[in-house]
C-alpha positions in Angstrom: 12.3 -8.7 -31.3 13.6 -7.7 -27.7 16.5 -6.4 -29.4 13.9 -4.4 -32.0 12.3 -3.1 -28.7 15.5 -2.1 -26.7 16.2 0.2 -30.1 13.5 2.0 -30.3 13.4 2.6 -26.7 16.9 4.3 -26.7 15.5 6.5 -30.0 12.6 7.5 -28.3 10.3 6.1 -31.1 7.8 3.5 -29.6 4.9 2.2 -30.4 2.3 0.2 -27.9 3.7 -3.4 -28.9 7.5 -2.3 -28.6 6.3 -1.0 -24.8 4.6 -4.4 -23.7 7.7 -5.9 -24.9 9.7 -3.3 -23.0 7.8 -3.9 -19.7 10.1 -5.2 -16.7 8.5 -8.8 -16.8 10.8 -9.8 -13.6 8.6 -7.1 -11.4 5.2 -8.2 -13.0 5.8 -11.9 -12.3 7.1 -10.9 -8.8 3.5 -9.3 -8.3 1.8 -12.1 -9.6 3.5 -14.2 -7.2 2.4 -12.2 -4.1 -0.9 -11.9 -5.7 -1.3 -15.7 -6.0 -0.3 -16.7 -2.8 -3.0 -14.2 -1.6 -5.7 -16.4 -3.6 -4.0 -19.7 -2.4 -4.8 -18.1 1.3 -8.0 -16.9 0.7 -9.3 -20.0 -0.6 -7.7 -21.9 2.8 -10.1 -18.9 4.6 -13.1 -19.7 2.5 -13.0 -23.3 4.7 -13.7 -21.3 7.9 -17.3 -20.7 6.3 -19.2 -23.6 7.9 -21.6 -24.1 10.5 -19.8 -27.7 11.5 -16.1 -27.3 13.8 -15.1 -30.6 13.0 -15.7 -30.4 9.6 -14.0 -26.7 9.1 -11.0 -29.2 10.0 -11.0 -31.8 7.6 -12.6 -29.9 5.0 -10.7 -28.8 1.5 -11.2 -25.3 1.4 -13.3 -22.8 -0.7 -13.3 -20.5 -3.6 -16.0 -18.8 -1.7 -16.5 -16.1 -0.7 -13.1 -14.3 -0.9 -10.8 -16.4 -3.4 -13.1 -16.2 -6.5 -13.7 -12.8 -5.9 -10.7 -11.4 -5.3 -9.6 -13.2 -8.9 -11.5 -10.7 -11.0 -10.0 -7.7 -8.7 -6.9 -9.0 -9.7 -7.7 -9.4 -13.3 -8.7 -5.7 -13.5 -5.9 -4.6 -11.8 -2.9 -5.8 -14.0 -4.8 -4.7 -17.4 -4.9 -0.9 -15.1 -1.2 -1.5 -14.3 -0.3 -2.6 -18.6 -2.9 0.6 -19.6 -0.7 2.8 -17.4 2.5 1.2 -18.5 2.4 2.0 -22.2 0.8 5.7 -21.2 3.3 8.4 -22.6 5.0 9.3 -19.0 4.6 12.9 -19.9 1.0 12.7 -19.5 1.2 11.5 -16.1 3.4 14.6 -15.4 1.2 16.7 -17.2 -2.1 15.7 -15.2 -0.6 14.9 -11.4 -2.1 17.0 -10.1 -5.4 17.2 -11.7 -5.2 13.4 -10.4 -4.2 14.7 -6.6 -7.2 17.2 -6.8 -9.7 14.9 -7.9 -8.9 12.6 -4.8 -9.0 15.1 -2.9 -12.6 15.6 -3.9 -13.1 12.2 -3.3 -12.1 12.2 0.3 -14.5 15.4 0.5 -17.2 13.7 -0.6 -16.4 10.4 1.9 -16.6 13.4 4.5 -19.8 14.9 3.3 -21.8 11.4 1.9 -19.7 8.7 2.9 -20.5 5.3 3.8 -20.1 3.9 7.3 -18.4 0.4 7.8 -17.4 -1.3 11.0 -17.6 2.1 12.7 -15.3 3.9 10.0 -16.6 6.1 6.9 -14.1 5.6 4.7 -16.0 4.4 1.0 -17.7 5.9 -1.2 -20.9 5.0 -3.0 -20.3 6.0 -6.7 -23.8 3.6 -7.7 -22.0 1.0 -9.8 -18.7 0.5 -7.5 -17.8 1.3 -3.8 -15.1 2.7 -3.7 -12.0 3.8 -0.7 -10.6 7.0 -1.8 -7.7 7.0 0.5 -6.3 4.6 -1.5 -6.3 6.1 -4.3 -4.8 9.5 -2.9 -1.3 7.2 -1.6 -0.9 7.2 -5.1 -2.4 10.7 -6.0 0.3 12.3 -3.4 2.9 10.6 -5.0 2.6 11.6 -7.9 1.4 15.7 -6.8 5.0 15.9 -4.7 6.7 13.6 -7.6 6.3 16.5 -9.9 6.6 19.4 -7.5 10.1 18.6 -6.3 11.5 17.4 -10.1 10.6 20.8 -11.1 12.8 21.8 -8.0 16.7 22.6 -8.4 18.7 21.6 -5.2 18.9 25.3 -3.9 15.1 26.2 -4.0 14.4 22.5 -2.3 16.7 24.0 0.5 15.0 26.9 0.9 11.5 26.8 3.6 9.3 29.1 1.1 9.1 26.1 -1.3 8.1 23.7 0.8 4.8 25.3 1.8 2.8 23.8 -1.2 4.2 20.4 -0.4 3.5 20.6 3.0 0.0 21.9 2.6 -0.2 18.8 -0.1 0.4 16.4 2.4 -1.8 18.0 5.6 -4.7 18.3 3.6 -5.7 14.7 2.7 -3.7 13.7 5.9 -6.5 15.8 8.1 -9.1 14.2 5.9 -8.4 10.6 6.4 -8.0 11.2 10.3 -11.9 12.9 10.0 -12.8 9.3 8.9 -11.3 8.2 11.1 -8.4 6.2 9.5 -5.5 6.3 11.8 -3.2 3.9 9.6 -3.8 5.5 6.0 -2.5 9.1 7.4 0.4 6.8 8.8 0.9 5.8 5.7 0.5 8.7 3.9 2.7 11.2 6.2 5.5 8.2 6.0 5.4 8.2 2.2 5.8 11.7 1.9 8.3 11.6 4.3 10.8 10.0 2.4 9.8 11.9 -1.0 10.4 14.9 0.7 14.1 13.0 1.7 15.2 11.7 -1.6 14.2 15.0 -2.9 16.8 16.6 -1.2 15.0 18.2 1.8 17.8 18.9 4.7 17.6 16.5 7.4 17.0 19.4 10.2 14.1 20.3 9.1 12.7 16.6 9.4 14.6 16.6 13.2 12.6 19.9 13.6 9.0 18.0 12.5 10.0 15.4 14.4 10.6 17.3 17.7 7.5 19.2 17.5 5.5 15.8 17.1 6.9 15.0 20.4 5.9 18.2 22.0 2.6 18.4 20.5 1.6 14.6 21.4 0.0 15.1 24.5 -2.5 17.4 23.2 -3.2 14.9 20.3 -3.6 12.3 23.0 -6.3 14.1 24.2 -7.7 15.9 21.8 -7.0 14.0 18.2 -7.2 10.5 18.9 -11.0 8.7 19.4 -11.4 6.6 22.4 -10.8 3.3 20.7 -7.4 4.4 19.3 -6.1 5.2 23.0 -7.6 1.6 23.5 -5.4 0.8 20.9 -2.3 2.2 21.8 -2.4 1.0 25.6 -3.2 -2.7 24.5 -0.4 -2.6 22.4 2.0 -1.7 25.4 0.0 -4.2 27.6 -1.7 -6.5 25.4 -2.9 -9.0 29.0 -4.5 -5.8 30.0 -7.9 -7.0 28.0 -7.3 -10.2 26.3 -11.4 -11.0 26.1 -11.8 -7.6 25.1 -9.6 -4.7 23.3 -6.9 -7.6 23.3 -9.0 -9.9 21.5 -7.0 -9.6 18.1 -3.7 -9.3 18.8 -3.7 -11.9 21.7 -5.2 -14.4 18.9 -2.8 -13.1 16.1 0.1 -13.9 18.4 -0.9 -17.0 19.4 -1.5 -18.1 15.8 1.6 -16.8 14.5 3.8 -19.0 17.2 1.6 -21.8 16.6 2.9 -22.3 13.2 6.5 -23.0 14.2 9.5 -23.1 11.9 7.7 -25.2 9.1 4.1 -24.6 9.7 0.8 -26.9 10.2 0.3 -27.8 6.6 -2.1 -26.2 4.4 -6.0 -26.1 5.1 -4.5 -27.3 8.3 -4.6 -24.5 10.8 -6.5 -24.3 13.3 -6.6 -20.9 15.1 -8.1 -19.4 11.7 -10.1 -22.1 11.1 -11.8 -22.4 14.2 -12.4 -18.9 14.0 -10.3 -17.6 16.6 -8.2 -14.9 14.2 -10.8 -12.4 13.5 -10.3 -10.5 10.2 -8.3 -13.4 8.6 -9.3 -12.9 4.8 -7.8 -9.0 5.5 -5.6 -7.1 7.9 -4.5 -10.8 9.4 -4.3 -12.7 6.6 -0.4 -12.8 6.7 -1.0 -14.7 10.7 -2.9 -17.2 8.5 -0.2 -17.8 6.2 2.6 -18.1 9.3 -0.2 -20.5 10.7 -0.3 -22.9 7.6 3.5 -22.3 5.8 5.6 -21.5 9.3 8.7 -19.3 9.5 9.9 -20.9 6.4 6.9 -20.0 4.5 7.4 -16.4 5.3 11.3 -16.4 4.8 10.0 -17.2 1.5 6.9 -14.7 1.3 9.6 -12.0 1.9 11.7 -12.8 -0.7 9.5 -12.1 -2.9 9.0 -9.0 -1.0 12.5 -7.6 -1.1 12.0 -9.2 -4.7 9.4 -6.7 -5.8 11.1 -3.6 -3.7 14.8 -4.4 -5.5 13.3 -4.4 -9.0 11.9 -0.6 -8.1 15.0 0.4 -6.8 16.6 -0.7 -10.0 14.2 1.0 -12.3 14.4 4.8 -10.0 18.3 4.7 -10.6 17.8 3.8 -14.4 15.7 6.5 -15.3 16.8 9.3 -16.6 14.5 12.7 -15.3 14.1 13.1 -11.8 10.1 13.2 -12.2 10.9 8.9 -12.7 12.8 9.0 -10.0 11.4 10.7 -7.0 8.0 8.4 -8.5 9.1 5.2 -8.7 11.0 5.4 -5.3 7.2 6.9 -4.1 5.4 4.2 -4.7 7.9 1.6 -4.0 8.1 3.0 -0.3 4.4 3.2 -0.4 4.4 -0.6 -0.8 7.1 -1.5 1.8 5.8 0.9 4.3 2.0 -0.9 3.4 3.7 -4.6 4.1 5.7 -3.2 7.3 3.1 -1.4 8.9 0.4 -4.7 8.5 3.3 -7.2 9.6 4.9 -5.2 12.1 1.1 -5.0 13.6 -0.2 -8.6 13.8 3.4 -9.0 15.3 2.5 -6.9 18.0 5.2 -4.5 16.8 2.7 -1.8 16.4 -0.6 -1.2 17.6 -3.6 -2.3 15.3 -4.3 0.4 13.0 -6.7 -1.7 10.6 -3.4 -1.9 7.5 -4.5 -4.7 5.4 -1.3 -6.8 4.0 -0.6 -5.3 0.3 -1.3 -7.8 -2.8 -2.6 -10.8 0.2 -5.1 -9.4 1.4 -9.3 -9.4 0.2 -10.1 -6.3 -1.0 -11.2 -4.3 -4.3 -10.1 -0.8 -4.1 -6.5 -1.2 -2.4 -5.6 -4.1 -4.8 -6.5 -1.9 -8.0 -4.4 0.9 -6.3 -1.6 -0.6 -5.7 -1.4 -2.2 -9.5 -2.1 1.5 -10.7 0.9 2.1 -8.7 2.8 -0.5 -10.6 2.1 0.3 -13.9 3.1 3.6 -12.8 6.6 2.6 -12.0 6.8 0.0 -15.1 5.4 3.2 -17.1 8.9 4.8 -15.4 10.8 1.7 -16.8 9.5 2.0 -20.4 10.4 5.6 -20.2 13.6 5.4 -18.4 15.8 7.4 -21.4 12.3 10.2 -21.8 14.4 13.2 -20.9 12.6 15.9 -18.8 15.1 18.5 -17.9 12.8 22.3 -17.9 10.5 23.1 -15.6 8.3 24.0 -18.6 8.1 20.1 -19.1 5.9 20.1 -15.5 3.2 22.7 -16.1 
C-alpha cells in the first residue's frame, strides 16, 4: 500500500487516502511527543492548585485546570495540521497572501477592539473563540515572503527595488505587534524573516547594513520605543540582584528552580519551587523550569532530542522538495519553531531578558498550539508535495 502511495506521488496523481499515507509519520510522532510531555507537565502544575502547602507536596497531580484543557487544543490542532496536509500545495500558493492580509486585519482589529490581558492587548474577541492574531501572522508572513521570493530569480533577489514589498511585509505587522505591546512576537517575527530573506538569496551586506543601523538607531528606541517595563526588563536581565522581590521576581525564581533540579531531577509531582508556588507563570512561558525541576538535566538532554528531532525532519523535507515555494516554506516555519523554543529557553535561562515567549508544543495555550500545528501541516503539506513542480512565476499569481 506504501508502495501504491509512493507511485502515485511520483506521477502526480493522488487522491486524499494515498496523501495520509504519504504523510511523514516520523515528524508527526515527533510532535506528539513534545505535545505529550507538555500534558504530562501540565497535569504535575494542576497539583499547585490547593489551598493546603503540605498537601500541594504529597499530592498526585491534576487534570485541572490546564492538562484536560490543553487535550482538546491539541486534538484540534493535528486534524488542522492532516486538513492542511492533504490541501493541494498550489492552493496555499495561490491564497498566501490573501492569508497574510487577513491577519493583518486581525492585528488591526486587536489595535482598534482588542482585549486587554495582564497589561497587554494582544486577543481578540471573535464571540465564540478568543483568539491571538500574532500567532497566526508567524505563519501568515511565512507564507507572504515564501511566495514572493520563489517567484524571484537570483538576479532580481539581488537587486534593492525588490525587496521593498518584503520589507514593507515584514514592518507592517512587526509595528503592529509592538503597538500591543508584544516585544517577543516582533522578535520573533523580524528573526523569521530574517533568515527567509537569507535562504532566499538576499546578499549578506545588506543584512550587515540592517544590522548597523539597529545599532545606531537603539538609543532613540531606548527612549522612545520601548515602555517602561521593558527597560525594566532589559536592566534586570544584565543585573538580575538589582530587584529580586520585585522586577527580578521571575527570573531569580526560574534560576533557582532550574539548578534545583540537578543532573537527574526531583522526581515527578516532586518539585517544589513550582509547587509551592514560587515559579510564577509555570503552566506557560516557565513551564520548561518546571520540567528541569522534576526530570533534571537529563530530562532536558532528552526533551531536546526530540527537538533537534522535529527541526532535522524539516530540514529533510525543504531539501526534498522540488519548487523553491516548498522550500523557502518549510525552512520558514521550521525556524519559526526553533527560534520560538530558543527564545523561551534562552529566557528562563537568564540568556535573554523576559519577553513573555511561551515554550512551543509545552506550554498551555489555545491559539499558539493550533498555530504552530497549522504550521506543520504546512510543511507535511510540502512533503506530500515534494515532486509538485512550480517553475513560472505565472504559478504564484
Amino acid at each position: 500500500m506504501l508502495d501504491y502511495s509512493l507511485s502515485m506521488k511520483k506521477s502526480g496523481r493522488m487522491n486524499i487516502f494515498s496523501k495520509l499515507l504519504c504523510l511523514n509519520w516520523k515528524l508527526v510522532l515527533l510532535i506528539l511527543a513534545v505535545c505529550a510531555v507538555g500534558i504530562v507537565i501540565l497535569y504535575s502544575a494542576g497539583k499547585a492548585e490547593c489551598s493546603d502547602p503540605y498537601k500541594c507536596l504529597i499530592s498526585y497531580g491534576s487534570w485541572h485546570p490546564w492538562a484536560i484543557s490543553q487535550i482538546p487544543k491539541i486534538l484540534v490542532g493535528f486534524f488542522i495540521l492532516i486538513v492542511v496536509a492533504v490541501i493541494d500545495l498550489k492552493v496555499w500558493v495561490k491564497y498566501a497572501y490573501w492569508i497574510y492580509g487577513v491577519s493583518l486585519l486581525l492585528l488591526i482589529g486587536v489595535t482598534l477592539f482588542g482585549h486587554v490581558g495582564m497589561g497587554a492587548q494582544r486577543w481578540l474577541n471573535l464571540g465564540i473563540v478568543r483568539i491571538q492574531p500574532s500567532e497566526l501572522m508567524k505563519i501568515a508572513l511565512v507564507l507572504a515572503l515564501a511566495k514572493y521570493f520563489a517567484a524571484l530569480s537570483i538576479n532580481e533577489i539581488h537587486r534593492n527595488y525588490y525587496l521593498i514589498f518584503p520589507f514593507l511585509l515584514v514592518l507592517v505587522p512587526v509595528g503592529l505587534v509592538l503597538e500591543q505591546p508584544d516585544l517577543g512576537t516582533a522578535m520573533t517575527l523580524l528573526l523569521v524573516s530574517g533568515i527567509v530573506f537569507f535562504i532566499s538569496g538576499v546578499q549578506l551586506w545588506k543584512f550587515g547594513l540592517v544590522f548597523l543601523i539597529a545599532i545606531l538607531a537603539f538609543p532613540i528606541v531606548w527612549k522612545y520605543g520601548l515602555h517602561d517595563y521593558q527597560k525594566e526588563r532589559v536592566i534586570i536581565f544584565l543585573n538580575p540582584e538589582k530587584d529580586i522581590m520585585g522586577s527580578g521576581y521571575h527570573i531569580t525564581q526560574s534560576k533557582i528552580t532550574l539548578g534545583s533540579g540537578g543532573f537527574w531531577g526531583k522526581g515527578y509531582l516532586k518539585g517544589t519551587q513550582s509547587h509551592l508556588n514560587f515559579l510564577p507563570e509555570k503552566q506557560t512561558d516557565f513551564i520548561f523550569t518546571m520540567f528541569a525541576e522534576e526530570f533534571g538535566m537529563f530530562g532536558c538532554l532528552c526533551l531536546f532530542g526530540l527537538i533537534i528531532g522535529i527541526l532535522w525532519q524539516c530540514y529533510k523535507i525543504a531539501f526534498a522538495s522540488r519548487n523553491n515555494f516548498g522550500k523557502l516554506l518549510t525552512l520558514g516555519l521550521g525556524a519559526n519553531f526553533f527560534i520560538y523554543f530558543f527564545i523561551n529557553t534562552a529566557m528562563v535561562m537568564g540568556l535573554l531578558p523576559v519577553v513573555g515567549v511561551p515554550s512551543p508544543l509545552l506550554s498551555y495555550g489555545g491559539t499558539a498550539m493550533m498555530t504552530l500545528l497549522l504550521g506543520f501541516g504546512l510543511i507535511e503539506c510540502c512533503y506530500v508535495h515534494s515532486d509538485m513542480l512550480i517553475s513560472s512565476k505565472s504559478d504564484y499569481l
